[in-house]
C-alpha positions in Angstrom: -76.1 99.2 47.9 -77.4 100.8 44.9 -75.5 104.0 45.4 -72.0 102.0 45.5 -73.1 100.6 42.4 -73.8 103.9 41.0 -70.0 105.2 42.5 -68.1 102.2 40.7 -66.6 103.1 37.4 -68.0 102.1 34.5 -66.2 99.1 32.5 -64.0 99.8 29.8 -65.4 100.0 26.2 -64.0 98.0 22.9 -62.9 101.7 22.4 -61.3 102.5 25.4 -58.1 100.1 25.0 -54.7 101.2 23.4 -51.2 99.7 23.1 -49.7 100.8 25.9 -45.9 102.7 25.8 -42.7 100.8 25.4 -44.9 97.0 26.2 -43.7 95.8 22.5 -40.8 93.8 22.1 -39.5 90.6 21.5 -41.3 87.3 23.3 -39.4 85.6 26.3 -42.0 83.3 27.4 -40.6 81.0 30.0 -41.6 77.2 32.1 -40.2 75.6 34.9 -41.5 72.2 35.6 -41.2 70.5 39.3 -42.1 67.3 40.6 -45.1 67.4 43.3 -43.7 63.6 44.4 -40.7 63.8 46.7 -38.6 61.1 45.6 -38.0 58.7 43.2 -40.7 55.7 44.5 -44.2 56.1 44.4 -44.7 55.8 47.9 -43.1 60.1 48.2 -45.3 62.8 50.0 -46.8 64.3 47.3 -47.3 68.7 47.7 -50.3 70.1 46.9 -49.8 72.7 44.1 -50.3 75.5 46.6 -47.2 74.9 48.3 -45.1 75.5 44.5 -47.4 78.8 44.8 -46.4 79.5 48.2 -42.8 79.5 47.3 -42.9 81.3 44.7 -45.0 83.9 46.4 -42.2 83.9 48.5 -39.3 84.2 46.7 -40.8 87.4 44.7 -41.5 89.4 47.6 -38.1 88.9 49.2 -36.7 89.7 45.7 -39.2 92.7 45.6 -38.3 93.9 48.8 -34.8 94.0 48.1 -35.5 96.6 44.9 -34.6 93.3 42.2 -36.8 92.3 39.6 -38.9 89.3 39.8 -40.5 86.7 37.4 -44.4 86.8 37.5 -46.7 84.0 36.2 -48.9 81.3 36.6 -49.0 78.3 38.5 -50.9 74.8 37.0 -51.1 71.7 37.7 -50.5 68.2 35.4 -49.0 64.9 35.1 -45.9 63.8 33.5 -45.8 60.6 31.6 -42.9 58.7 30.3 -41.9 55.0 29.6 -38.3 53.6 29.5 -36.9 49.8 28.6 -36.2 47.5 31.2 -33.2 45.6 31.2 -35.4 42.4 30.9 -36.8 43.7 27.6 -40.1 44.6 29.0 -41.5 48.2 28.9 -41.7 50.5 32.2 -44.1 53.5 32.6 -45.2 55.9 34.7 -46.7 59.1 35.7 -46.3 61.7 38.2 -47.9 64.7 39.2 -45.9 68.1 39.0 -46.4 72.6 38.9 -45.9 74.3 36.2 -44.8 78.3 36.3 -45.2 79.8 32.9 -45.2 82.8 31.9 -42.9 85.7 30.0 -40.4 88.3 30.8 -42.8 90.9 29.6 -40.8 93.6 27.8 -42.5 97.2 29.7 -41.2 95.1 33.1 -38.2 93.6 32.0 -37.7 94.2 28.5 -33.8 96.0 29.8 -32.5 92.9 31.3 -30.4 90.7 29.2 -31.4 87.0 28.9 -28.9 85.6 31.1 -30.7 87.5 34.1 -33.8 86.1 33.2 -32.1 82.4 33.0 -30.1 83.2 36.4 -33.9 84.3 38.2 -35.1 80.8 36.7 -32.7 79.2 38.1 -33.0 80.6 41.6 -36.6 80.2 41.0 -36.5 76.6 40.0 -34.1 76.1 43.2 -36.4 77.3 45.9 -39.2 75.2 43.9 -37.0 72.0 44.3 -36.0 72.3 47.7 -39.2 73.2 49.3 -40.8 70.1 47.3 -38.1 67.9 48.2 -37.4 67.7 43.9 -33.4 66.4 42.7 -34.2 67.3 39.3 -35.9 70.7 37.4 -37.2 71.5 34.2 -36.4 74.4 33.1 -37.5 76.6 29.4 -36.8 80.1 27.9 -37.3 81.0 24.7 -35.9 78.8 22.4 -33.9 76.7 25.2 -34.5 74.0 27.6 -32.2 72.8 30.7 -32.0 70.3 33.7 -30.8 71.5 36.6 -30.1 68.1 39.2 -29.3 68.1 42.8 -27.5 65.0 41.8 -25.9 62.3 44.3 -25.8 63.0 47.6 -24.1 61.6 50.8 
């Protein structure tokens, strides 16, 4: 043991660390927010974040593989809350649990491609997310803007 110990590299030094070429540019931090409840009612399977993960996981590899770019980040998990009026005056609220992917186009990986690529891999991203978690509505950030995107009414 001791001589694989004495093989491994040592760790990097305060020193040691430099800017590295072409990673500066402008920030393109992104979210997308998904439901972990399927449904509306409180009574909805709820997903374990792992399964966001899984998809997502999923998604980037097939993107990969097919020589596209992909979005890389980081899964947590939280609670919405919200409260709305009730038609008999009274106040309603609620929570719920849901993943959220953050994370940002870094520039050395994607600094080339415009915004709307980035928004149109979201919104693929935020697709798969919803349909494997059984979601009708996503929330969706980049940069300075914010969307829904809604599986609305169906028969």
């Amino acid at each position: 043991m001791s001589e694989e110990i004495a093989r491994r590299p040592a760790s990097p030094r305060r020193e040691d660390y430099s800017i590295v070429e072409g990673s500066r540019g402008p920030r393109r931090d992104f979210r997308i927010t998904v439901g972990l409840r399927e449904g509306w009612d409180a009574e909805g399977r709820v997903y374990d974040v792992s399964e966001a993960v899984r998809t997502a996981k999923a998604w980037m590899t097939r993107r990969v593989a097919a020589r596209l770019p992909a979005l890389s980040g980081m899964f947590t998990r939280a609670e919405v809350t919200y409260a709305w009026p009730r038609p008999d005056g009274s106040v309603g609220s609620e929570r719920e649990p849901v993943a959220v992917f953050t994370g940002e186009a870094v520039h050395a990986y994607l600094g080339s491609l415009p915004d709307k690529d980035i928004e149109a891999m979201l919104n693929e991203l935020a697709v798969e997310l919803g349909a494997a978690l059984g979601q009708e509505r996503l929330y969706v950030a980049f940069c300075d803007r914010t969307w829904i995107l809604d599986a609305g009414e169906r028969e």
